[in-house]
N, C-alpha and C positions, 0 to 999 in steps of 0.2 A: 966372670959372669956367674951369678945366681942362679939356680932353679927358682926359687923362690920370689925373685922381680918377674919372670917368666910369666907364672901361672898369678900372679898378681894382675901385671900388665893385662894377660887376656881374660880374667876375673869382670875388668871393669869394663872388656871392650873394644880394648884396642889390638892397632896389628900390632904380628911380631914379625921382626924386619929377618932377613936370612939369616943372619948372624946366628940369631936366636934358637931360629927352627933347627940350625945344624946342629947346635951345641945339643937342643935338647935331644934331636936322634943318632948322636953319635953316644950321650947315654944314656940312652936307649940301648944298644945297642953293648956297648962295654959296660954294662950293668953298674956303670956309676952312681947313676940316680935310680933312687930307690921307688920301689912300685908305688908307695903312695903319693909321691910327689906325681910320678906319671899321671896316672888315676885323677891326681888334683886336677892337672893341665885338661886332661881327657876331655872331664864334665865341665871345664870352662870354655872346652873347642863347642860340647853339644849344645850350650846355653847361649854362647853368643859366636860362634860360627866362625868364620874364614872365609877369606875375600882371594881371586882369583890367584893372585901372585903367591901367598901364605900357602893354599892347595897344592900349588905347581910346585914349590919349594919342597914342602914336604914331601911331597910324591918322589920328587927327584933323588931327595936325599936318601927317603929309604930303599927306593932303588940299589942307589949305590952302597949302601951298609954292606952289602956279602958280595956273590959273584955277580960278570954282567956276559950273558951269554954272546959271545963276539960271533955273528953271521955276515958280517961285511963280504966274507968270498963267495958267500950265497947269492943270488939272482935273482930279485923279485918278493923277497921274503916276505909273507903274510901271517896274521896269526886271529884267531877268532876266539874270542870267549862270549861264555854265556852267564848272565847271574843266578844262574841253576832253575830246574825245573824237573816233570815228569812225565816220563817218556821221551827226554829230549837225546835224543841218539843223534843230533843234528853235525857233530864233527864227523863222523864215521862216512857221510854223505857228501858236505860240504869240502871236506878235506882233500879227497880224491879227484869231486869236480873240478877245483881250481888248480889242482898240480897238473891235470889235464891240459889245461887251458893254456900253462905255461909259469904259474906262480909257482912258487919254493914255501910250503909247507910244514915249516920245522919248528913242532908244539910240543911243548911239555904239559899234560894234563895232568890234574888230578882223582883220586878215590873219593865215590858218594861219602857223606856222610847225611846222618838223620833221613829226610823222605826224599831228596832227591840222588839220582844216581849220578856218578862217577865214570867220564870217557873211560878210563883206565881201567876198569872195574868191565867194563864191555868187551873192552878189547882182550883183557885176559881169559874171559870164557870162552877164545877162540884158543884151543888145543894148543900149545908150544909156544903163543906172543910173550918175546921177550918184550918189557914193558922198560930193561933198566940195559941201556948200550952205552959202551963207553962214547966221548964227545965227536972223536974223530970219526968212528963208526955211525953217531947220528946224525952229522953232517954229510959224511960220504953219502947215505939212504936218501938223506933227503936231497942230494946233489942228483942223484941217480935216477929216481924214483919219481921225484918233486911233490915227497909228500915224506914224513917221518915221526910217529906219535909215540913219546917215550912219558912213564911217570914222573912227576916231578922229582928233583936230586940237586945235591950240590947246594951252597948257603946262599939261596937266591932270599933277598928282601929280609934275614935276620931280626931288620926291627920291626917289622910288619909281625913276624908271628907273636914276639913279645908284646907286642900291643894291641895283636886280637885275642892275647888269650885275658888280657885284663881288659878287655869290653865287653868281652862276654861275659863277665862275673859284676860288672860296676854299673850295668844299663848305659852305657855307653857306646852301645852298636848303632843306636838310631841317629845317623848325622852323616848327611851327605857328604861332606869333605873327608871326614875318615873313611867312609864307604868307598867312595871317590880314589882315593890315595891308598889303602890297600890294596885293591883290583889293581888301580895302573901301574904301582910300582912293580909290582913282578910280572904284568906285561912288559913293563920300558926293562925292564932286567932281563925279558928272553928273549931280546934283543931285532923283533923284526921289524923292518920298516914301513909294513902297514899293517893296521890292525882296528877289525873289525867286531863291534860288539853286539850280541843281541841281547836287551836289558827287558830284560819281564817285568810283567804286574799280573796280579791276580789273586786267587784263595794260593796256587800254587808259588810262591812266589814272596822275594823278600818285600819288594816295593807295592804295594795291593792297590797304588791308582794309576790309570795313564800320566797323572797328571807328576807325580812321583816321580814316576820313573821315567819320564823325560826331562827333570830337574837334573835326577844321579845322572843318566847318558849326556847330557849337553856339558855336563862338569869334568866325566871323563873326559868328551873328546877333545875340550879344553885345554887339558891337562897333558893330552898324546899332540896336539898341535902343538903344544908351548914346548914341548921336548923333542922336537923336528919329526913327527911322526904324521903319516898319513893317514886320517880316522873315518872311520864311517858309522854309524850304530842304527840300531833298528831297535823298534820298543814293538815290544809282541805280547802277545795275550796268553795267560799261563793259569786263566779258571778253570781250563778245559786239558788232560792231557796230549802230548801229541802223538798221534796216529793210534793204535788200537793195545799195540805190546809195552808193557812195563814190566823191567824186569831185564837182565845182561842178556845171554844170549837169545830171550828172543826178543829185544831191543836190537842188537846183531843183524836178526833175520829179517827184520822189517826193515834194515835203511835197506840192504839186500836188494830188497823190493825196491826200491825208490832207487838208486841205481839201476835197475832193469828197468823203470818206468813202468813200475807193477805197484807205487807204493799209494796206502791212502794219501788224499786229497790236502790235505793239512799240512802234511807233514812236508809231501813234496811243496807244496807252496812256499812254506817258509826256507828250506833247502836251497830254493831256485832264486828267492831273493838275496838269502847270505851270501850263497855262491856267486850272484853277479856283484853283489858288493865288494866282494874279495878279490873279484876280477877287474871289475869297473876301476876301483880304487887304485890298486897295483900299476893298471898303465895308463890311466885317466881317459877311460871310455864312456861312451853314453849307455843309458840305463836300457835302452832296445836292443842296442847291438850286443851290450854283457849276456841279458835273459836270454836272447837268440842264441848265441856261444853257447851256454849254460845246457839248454834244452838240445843242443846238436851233440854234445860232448856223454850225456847220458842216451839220447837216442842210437848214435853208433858206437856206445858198448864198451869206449874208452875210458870212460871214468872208472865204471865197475871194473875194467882192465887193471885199472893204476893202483886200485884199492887193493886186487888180489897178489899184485907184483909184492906192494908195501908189508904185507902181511906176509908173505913167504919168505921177505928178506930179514926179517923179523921172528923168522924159524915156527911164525904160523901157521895152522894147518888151513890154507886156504882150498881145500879141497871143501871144508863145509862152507865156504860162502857159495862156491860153483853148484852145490848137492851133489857131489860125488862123495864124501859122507854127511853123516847125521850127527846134529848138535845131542851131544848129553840128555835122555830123557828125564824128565822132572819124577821123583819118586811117586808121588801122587797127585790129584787134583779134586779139588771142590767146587762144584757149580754156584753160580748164584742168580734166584727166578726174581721175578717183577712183581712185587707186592700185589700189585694194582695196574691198570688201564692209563694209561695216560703219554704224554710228550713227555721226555725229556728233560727237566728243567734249569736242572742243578746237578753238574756232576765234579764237585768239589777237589781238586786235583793234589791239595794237601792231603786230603784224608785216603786218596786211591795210591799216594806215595807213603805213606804210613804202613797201609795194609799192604804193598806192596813188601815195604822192609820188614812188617810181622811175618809173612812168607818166608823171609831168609833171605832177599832179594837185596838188603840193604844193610846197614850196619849202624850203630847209636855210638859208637866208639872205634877210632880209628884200627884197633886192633882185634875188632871181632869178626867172625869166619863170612862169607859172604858164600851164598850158595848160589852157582852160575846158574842153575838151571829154573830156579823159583823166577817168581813174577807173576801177572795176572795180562790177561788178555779180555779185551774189552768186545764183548757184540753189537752196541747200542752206546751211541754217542748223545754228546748235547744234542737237539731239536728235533730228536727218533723218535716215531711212536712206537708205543712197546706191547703190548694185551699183558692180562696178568697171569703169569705163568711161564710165562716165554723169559730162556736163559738173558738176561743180562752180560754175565761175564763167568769167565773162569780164573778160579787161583792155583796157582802151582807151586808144589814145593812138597816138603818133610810134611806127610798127612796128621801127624800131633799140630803142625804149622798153618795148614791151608784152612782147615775150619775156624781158627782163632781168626785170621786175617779174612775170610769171609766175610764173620760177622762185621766187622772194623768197614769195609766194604759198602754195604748195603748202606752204613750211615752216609754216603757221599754222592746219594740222590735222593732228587725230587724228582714229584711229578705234576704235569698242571692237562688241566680239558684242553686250554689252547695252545698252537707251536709256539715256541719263545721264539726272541728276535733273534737273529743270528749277528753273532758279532764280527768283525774284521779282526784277522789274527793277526795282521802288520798293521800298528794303530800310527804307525809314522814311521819316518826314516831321516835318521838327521847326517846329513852329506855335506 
């Protein structure tokens, strides 16, 4: 077999049958075939696409290039990803609800990189979270516990990193089936039996229409059905950040709140829907009886229970989630006032995850320092009126930091005479 009939073949159009896909990610994978051959195929996948079975294949195969996370003695296992966004603290929440409930929780997330932030990145601003447990250890936690969130490790999906690192340089990121098949391989690789996705659109966001991003979500869950997998996905709205903190620990403190049923309105909203998704899904319940679960489980105090157990088994200092101590103060901070009189209009959630990571709060390269206690907190949301003069938001972080990332800041509203319309933040649910 050729490289070169390969990226021929899909050049003009046509499928390529299994055979094909394996050869090419196996090298992939044993660096047989050289990057530009890849790169050729790549922009022949973005030009004229891939048809259900060609996705599935691929998916599967890079899946299986490196390790495949075996949870079969686990019970219920679920796992939730997000396609990034800001202020999304939504594992930290969701994850505890459902191990409450009775699901097995056993996630490997990853570190922000660029304006969104990193599960991993949160939960290390909690004093002592070990973030790296050997396998037996994070299966024992999450047997125990029914919830267990380690960093990513181990050669999960090998060919997926060598092929997003030459998408990213060849304009080859835009194409649902590669999008598609990156995400779900190193889900079907960490091995849980259901799995739920919450797939954004927006300014904050890779997909920026509804209509997008229930294209990518209906292709993944495609892709987790054809590989015997239980799916659900949600498509949510990511123009607006969620809830008021961005930024590690005090992202931390605010799911806090939403586990105490203390948290803004948004944020729990879409918590309450993941979470009966995670639950719904795992034992194939209806959507009234999961939210009801859901809302019982955070009301009597067992969820926020399960979250502090998991953190303490994890040599976390869960004494700051309780407030028996205090998160790390932020070196400085800089206000920001309201130009003008007006609504709300536009609060652009790229550019408040931008100035977020100029705070220190995020990183632009996987190996630069992350500072736990920057971020920005928010007074005034989409459809607020504000007078002029009245704080807006605050930035936190290293004060040579917080004034740069102000200004950066202030670019990421408008204002109008009349209230805008308000949007729905679950613009669907594909079950």
């Amino acid at each position: 077999m050729r490289m070169t009939d390969i990226i021929e073949k899909k050049r003009y159009g046509n499928e390529l049958d299994d055979r094909e896909i394996r050869f090419f990610v196996s090298g992939v994978t044993d660096k047989s075939i050289p990057d530009y051959q890849i790169c050729a195929l790549l922009m022949a996948i973005v030009l004229n696409g891939m048809n259900e079975r060609e996705t599935l294949t691929l998916t599967t195969e890079m899946a299986k290039s490196g390790d495949i996370l075996d949870l079969s003695d686990l019970e219920n296992t679920v796992d939730k990803h997000s396609t990034g966004g800001v202020g999304d603290k939504t594992t930290l929440v969701v994850a505890p609800i459902a191990a409450a409930l009775g699901c097995t929780v056993a996630k490997m997330s990853g570190r922000g990189l660029g304006f969104t932030g990193g599960t991993v990145d949160k939960l290390q601003s909690i004093t002592g979270y070990n973030i790296s447990v050997p396998t037996e250890k994070f299966k024992e936690n999450a047997r125990k516990y029914g919830m267990c969130v380690v960093g990513q490790s181990g050669n999960f999906a090998p060919a997926d990193k060598r092929l997003y690192a030459l998408r990213d340089v060849t304009a080859t990121v835009d194409s649902i089936p590669l999008i598609a098949s990156s995400i779900m391989s190193k889900k079907l690789a960490a091995g849980a039996e259901t799995i739920v996705l919450d797939v954004k659109y927006g300014s904050g966001a890779f997909m920026k229409t509804p209509a997008d991003a229930q294209k990518l979500a209906l292709s993944m869950v495609k892709i987790g059905k054809g590989a015997g997998r239980k799916m659900s996905a949600l498509i949510t709205d990511m123009d607006v950040p969620l809830g008021f903190n961005i930024g590690n620990s005090l992202e931390v403190m605010e799911a806090v709140k939403v586990l105490k049923g203390e948290g803004p309105d948004d944020l729990t909203e879409l918590c309450i829907s993941i979470a009966a998704q995670m639950y719904s899904k795992s034992f194939s319940l209806g959507k009234v009886e999961s939210i009801s679960a859901v809302k019982r489980v955070i009301a009597d105090g067992s969820a926020f229970e399960t979250l502090c157990k998991a953190v303490a088994a994890q040599d976390g200092n869960e004494k700051l989630l309780t407030g028996e101590h205090e998160f790390k103060k932020p070196e400085s901070c800089t206000e920001v006032f309201a130009p003008k009189n007006g609504y709300i209009s536009l609060l652009n959630s790229q550019i408040i995850g931008k100035a977020s990571s100029v705070a220190g709060a995020g990183r632009e390269r996987l190996d630069d320092t992350v500072d736990y206690t920057a971020g920005i907190v928010l007074d005034k949301k989409y459809g607020e009126y504000i007078k002029k003069g009245e704080r807006l938001a605050t930035v936190y972080g290293k004060q040579e930091k917080t004034k740069i990332a102000a200004e950066e800041l202030i670019k990421a509203y408008d204002f109008s005479a009349e209230k805008p319309d308000k949007k729905p933040l679950v613009y669907k649910i594909i079950d």
